[in-house]
C-alpha positions in Angstrom: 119.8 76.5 104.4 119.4 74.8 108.0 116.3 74.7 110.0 116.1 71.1 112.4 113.6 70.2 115.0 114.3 70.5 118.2 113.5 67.1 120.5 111.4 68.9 123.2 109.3 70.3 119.8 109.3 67.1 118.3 107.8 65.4 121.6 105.7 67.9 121.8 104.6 67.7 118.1 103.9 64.2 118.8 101.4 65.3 121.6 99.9 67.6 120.2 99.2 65.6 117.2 97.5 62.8 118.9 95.4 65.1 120.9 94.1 67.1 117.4 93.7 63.7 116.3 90.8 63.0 119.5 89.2 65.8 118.5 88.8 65.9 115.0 87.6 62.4 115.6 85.2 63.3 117.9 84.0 66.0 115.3 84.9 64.5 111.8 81.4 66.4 110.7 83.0 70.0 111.8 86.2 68.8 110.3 84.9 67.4 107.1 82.8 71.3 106.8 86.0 73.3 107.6 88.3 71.5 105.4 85.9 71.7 102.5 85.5 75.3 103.0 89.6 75.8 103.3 89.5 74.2 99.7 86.6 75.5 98.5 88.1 79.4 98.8 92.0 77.7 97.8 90.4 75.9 94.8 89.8 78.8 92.6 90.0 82.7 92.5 87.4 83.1 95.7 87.9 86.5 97.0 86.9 88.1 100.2 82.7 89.9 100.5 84.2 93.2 99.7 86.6 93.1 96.5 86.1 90.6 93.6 89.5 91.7 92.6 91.5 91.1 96.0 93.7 88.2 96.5 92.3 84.4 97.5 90.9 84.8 100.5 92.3 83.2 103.8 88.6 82.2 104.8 90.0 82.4 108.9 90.3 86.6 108.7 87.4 88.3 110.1 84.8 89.1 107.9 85.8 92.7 107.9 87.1 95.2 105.2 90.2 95.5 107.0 91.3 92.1 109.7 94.8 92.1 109.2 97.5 95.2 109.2 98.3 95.4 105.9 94.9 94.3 104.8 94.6 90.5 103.4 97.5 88.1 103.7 99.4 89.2 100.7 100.0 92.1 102.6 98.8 94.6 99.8 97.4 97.1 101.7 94.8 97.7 98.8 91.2 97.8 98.6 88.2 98.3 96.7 85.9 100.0 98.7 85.8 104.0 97.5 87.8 106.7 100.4 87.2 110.1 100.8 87.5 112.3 97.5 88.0 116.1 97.5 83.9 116.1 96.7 83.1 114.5 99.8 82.1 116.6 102.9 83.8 115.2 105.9 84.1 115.5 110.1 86.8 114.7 111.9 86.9 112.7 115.4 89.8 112.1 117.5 90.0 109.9 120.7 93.6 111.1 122.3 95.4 110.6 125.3 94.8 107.0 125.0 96.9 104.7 127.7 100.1 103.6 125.8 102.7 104.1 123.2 103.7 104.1 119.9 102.7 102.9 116.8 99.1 101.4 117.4 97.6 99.0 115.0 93.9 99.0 114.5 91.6 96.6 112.8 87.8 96.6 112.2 86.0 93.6 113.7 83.2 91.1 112.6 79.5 92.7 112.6 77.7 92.4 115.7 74.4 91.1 115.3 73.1 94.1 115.7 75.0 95.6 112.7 77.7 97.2 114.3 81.8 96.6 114.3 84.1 97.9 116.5 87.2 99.2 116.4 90.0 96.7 117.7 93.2 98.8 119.0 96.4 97.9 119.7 99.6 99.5 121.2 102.5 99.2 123.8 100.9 98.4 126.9 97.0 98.2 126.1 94.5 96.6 123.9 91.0 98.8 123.5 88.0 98.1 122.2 86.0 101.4 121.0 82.9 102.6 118.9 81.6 105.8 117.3 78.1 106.4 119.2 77.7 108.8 116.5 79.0 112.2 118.0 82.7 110.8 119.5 84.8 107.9 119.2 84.4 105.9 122.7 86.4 103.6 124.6 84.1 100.3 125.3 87.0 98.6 127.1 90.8 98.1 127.5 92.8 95.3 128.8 96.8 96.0 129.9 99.1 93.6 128.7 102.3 94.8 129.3 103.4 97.6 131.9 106.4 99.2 129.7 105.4 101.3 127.1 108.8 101.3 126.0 108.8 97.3 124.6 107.4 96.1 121.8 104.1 95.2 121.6 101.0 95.3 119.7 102.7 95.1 116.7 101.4 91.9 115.0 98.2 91.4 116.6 96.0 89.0 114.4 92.0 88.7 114.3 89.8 86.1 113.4 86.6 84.5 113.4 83.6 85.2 115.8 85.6 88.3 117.5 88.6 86.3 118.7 91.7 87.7 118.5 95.7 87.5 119.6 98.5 89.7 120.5 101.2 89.2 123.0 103.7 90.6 125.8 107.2 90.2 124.1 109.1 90.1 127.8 112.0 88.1 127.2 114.4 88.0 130.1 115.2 84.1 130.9 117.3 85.0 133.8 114.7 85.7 135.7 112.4 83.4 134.1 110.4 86.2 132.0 109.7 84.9 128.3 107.3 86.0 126.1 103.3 85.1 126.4 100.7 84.7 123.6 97.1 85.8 124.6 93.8 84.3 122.7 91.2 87.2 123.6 87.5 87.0 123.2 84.4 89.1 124.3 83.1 87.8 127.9 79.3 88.2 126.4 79.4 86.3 122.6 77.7 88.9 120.1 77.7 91.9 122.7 79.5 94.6 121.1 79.2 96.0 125.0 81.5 93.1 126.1 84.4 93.4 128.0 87.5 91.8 126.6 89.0 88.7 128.3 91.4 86.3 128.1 91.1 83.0 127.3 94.2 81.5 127.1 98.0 82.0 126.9 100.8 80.2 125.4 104.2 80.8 127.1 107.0 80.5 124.6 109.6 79.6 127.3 108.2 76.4 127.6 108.9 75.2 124.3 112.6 76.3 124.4 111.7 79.2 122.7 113.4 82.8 122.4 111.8 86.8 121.9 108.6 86.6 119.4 107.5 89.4 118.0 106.2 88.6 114.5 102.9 86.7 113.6 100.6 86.2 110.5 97.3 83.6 110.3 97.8 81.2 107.5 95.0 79.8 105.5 94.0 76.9 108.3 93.6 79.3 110.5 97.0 79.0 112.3 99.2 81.4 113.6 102.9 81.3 111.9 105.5 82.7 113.6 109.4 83.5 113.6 111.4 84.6 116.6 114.6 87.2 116.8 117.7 86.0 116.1 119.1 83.5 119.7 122.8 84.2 119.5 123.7 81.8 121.8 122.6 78.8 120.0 123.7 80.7 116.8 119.8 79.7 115.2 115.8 81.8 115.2 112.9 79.9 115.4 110.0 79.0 112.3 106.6 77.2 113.7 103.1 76.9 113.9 100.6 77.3 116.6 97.0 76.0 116.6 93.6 78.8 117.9 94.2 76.7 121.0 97.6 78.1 121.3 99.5 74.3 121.0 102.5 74.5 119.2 102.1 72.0 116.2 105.4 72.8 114.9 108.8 74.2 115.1 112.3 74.0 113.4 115.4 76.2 114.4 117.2 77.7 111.2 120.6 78.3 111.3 122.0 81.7 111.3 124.0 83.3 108.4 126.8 85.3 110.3 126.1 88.7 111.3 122.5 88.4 110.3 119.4 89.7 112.0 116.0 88.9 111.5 113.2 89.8 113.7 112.1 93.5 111.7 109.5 93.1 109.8 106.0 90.9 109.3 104.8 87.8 107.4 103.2 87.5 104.5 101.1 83.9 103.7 100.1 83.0 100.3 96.9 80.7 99.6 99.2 77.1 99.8 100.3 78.0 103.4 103.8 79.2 102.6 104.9 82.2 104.1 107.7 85.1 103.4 110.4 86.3 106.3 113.0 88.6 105.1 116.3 89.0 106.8 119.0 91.5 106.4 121.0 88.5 104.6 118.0 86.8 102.4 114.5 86.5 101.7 113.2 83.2 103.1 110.3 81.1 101.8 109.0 78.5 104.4 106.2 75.8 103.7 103.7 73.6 105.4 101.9 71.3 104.5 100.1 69.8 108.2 102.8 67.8 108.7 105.9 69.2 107.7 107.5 72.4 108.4 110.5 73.6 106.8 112.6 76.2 104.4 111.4 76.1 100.9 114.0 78.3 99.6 116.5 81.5 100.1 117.3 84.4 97.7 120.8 85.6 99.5 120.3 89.8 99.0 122.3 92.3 101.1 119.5 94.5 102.2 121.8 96.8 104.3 125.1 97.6 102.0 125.6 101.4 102.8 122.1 102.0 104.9 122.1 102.5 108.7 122.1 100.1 111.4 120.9 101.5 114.0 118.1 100.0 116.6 115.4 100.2 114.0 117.0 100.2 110.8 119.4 97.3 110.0 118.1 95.9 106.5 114.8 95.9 105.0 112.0 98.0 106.8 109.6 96.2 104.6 107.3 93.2 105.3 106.9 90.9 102.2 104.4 91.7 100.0 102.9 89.3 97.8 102.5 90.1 93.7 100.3 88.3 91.9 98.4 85.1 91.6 96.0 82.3 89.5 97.6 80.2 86.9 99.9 81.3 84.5 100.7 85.2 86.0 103.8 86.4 87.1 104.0 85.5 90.7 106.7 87.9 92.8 107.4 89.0 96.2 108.1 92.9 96.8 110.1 94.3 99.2 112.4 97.3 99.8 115.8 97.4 100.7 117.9 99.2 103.4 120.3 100.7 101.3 121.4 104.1 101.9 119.4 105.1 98.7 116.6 102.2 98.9 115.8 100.1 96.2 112.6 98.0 95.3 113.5 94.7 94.9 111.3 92.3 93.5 111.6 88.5 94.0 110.3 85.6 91.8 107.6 83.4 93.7 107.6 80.8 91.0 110.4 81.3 88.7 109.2 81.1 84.6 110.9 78.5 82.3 112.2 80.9 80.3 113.9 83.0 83.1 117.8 83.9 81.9 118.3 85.5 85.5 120.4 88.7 86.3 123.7 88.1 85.8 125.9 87.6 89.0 122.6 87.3 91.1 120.7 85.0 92.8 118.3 83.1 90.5 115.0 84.3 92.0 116.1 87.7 92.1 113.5 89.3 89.2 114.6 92.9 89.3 115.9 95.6 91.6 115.2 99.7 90.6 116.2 102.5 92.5 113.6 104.3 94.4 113.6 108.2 93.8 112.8 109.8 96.5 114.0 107.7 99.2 117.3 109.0 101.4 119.0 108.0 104.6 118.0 110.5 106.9 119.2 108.8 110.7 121.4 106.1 111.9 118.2 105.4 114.1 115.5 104.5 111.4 115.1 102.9 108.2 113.8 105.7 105.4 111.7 103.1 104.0 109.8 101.5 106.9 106.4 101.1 105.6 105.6 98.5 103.7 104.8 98.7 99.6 100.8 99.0 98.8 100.3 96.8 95.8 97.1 96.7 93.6 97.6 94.1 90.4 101.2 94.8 89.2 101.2 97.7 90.1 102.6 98.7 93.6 103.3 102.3 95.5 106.1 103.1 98.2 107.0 106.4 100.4 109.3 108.0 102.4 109.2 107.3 106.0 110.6 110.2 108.9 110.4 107.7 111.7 107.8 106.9 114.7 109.7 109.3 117.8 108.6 112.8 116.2 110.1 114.5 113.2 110.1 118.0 112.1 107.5 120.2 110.0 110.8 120.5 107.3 110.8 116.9 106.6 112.0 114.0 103.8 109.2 113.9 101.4 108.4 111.1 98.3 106.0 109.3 97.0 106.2 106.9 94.4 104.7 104.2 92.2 105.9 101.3 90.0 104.4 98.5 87.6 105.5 95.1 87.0 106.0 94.4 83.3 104.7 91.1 82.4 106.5 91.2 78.7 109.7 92.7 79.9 110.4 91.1 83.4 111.0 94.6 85.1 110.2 97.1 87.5 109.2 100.3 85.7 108.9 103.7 87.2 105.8 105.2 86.6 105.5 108.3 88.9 107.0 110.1 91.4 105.9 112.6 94.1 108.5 114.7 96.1 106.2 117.6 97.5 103.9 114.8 100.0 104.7 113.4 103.2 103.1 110.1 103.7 104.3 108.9 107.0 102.4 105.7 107.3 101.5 102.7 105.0 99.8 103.8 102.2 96.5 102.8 101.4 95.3 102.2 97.7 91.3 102.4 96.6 90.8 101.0 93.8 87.0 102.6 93.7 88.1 106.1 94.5 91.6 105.9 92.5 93.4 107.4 95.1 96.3 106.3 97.6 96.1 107.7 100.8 98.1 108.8 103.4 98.7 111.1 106.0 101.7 113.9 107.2 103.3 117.0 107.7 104.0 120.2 105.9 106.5 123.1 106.8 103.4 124.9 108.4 103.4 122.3 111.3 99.8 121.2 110.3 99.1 117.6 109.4 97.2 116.9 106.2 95.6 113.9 104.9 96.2 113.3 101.5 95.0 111.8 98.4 97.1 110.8 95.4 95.8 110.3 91.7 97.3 106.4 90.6 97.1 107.0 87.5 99.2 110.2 88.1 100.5 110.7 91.2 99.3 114.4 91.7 97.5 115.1 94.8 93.8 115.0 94.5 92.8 115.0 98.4 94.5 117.5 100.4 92.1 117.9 104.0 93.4 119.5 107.1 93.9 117.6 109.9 95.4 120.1 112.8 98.4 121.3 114.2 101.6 119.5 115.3 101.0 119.0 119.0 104.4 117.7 121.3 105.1 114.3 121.2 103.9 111.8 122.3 100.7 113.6 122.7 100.6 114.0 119.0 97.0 113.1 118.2 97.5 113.4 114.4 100.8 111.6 114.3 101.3 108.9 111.5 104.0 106.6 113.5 104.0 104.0 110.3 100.4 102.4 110.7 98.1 101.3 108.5 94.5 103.3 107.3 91.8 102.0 107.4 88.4 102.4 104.7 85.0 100.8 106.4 82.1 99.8 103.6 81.3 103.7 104.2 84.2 105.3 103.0 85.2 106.5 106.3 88.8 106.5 107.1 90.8 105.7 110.5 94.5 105.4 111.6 96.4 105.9 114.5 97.8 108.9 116.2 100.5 109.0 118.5 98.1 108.0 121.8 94.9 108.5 119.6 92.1 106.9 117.6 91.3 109.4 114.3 88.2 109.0 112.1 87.8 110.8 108.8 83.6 110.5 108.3 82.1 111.0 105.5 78.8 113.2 106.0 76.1 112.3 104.0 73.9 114.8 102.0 70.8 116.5 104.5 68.6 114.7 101.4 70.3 111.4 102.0 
């Protein structure tokens, strides 16, 4: 375990540092407020306006049932708020043939003033603001980022307070002095939901010595953490932290473990500010404390053994997601592995007194359990891609048939798991192989049901709603018929869904915007 400073950072660390220092000065009152709200919502078990049960809340996210991909920082993709139930009588709204590419990511914002939130849309080459006006979904405005659809960005795109938010142009090309840009992006009219979208600042990582980043998560001060693909010329990637303002407090370059890679998947942040980055070599635990920035501790795991290694499948497909929490409880990270039959793999966070470990294994290894219905299916993608959706100790993976098309015949499964306090182990508790969930699957806790969308051999998409406690489907609604890719409006590419306080639904086509609304009673 290796990670150093490098002495433009450290200079620039110094800088930095003494400029925060002016400020907070100048508003000790602000500072004084902010930091006794960060402890406030760290001190005890203070959860988010929506869920009493969800995780502590990072008090930075919007105030929004869903401001960050896979939900809340522990990346559980879980929520209280009830879906849509097989009761429920529903319309279904489609924006398509939106500017772009694959995979978009969508968030709700902050309420407006007036009541409303938008919808906060990112893909390959655009961000978009929309609305429903109450017959269609409606582009309010769109900013392009990046010209080439074919690069990747929009993935990791992180909201916050007061409508401001952050994505980025990954362009890394250093010969001709192309690197990539962070954007801080902000309404032009404060508390308009009409507003047009602009930027407010950029952060170019170039300057700061700094290789391809394409991976970003908002701790619980508020700033952005972020790692960087693997730079194979000075044999290291890159670990730091960046202020609102976009100044780069800090950043240490970890060495390398040969042949590894390390720019797949997300970040997950836990309530003390340390955050989760797995590799294809090792599961990596960083901390921070303000002032220092460096590797907790590794768990060496070969997440590729057997499993393809192609463009976008080389070791875990999973971002970390965070099991557990309060004093006393098993505390565990989750993640998948890229073997050529996956397996769940679950990581001690805080490792008990007691623990005897596995033998042969690294310590902080808790358990590993083969996943059913999970099979290799292309050199090209990982079958598990979409992160696990965890809800207490219990936790829910599926299939995934990739994000450039896939056939009405396709890989199905759908299963769930439970963490067994007494026993130390991963348990199977069901398994589903008739459903195909192509995205990440989204748990309600108040309507019992995962969801998730897919395709059946009729060439029709479905959205779909599986019993927890069971596993059966209780939520089968048609969504329409395969179109040809990329105009695919129905399309699950691997995104996340999305339940408002309503109990209306959204997700991401391929090029589209779709919203399952509930319709309420004529007597309502």
């Amino acid at each position: 375990m290796i990670c150093v400073k490098g002495l433009n950072t450290f200079l620039s660390e110094l800088h930095t540092r003494r400029i925060l220092l002016s400020k907070r000065l100048m508003k000790k009152g602000i500072l004084i407020a902010s930091l006794l709200l960060t402890l406030i919502y760290q001190s005890g078990t203070a959860q988010t306006s929506f869920c009493p049960d969800d995780p502590p809340l990072n008090p930075w996210l919007a105030d929004s049932p869903y401001p960050i991909y896979h939900r809340n920082n522990y990346a559980q993709a879980s929520t209280c708020i009830p879906g849509i139930t097989a009761k429920d009588s529903v319309r279904i709204k489609v924006k398509d043939n939106i500017a772009g590419g694959t995979s978009p990511w969508i968030y709700l914002s902050d309420k407006y003033p007036n009541g409303e939130r938008v919808i906060l849309y990112s893909n390959s080459t655009h961000v978009f603001k929309f609305r429903d006006d109450g017959e269609k979904l409606v582009a309010i405005d769109s900013l392009k980022i990046d010209g080439n659809p074919y690069t990747s960005f929009g993935y990791n795109f992180l909201l916050t307070k007061n409508n401001v938010w952050f994505t980025y142009d990954p362009k890394y090309r250093p010969k001709l002095r192309k690197f990539t840009t962070l954007y801080k992006l902000t309404d032009t009219q404060p508390n308009n939901p009409d507003s047009k979208i602009k930027v407010v600042k950029t952060l170019n990582f170039g300057d700061h010595g700094i290789n391809k980043v394409t991976m970003y998560s908002l701790n619980y001060n508020g700033q952005i953490v972020f790692y960087s693909h693997e730079d194979k010329k000075q044999n290291i990637f890159n670990v730091g932290i960046i202020d609102q303002d976009l100044n780069l407090v800090s950043h240490i370059k970890c060495k390398l473990l040969p042949g590894e890679k390390v720019n797949h998947n997300s970040i997950a942040v836990d309530e003390t500010n340390a955050f989760y980055i797995v590799s294809t070599h090792r599961l990596m635990q960083f901390t921070w404390d303000n002032t220092v920035l460096k590797m907790g501790w590794e768990a060496k795991y070969d997440f590729v053994k057997d499993g393809p290694t192609g463009k976008w499948a080389n070791g875990s497909g999973t971002t970390p997601t965070l099991m557990g929490w309060g004093e006393g409880k098993d505390k565990l990270v989750i993640v998948a592995d890229g073997h050529a039959n996956n397996n769940l793999v679950a990581f001690w966070r805080e490792i008990p007194s007691d623990w005897q470990g596995l033998s042969g294994r690294d310590r902080r290894l808790a358990d590993v359990i083969k996943i059913p219905y999970a099979k290799s299916f292309s050199k090209k993608f990982q079958s598990i891609e979409n992160s696990p959706t965890v809800y207490g100790y219990d936790v829910a993976i599926a299939q995934f048939n990739g994000f450039l098309g896939y056939k009405c015949k396709n890989y199905k499964g759908v299963q769930k798991f439970r963490w067994d306090t007494e026993q130390d182990k991963l348990v199977l508790q069901w398994a589903n192989d008739k459903v195909n969930m192509n995205g990440v699957l989204s748990y309600s806790s108040g309507s019992n049901l995962v969801y998730g969308s897919g395709k059946e051999e009729d060439c029709n998409y479905y959205y779909y709603g599986l019993d927890w406690d069971t596993g059966k489907i209780a939520l089968r609604l048609l969504l329409g018929t395969k179109r040809r890719f990329p105009k695919d409006p129905f399309y699950d590419q691997g995104v996340n869904h999305i339940i408002d306080e309503e109990g209306n639904v959204y997700f991401s086509g391929s090029r589209s915007l779709v919203k399952i609304e509930k319709v309420k009673p004529v007597n309502d």
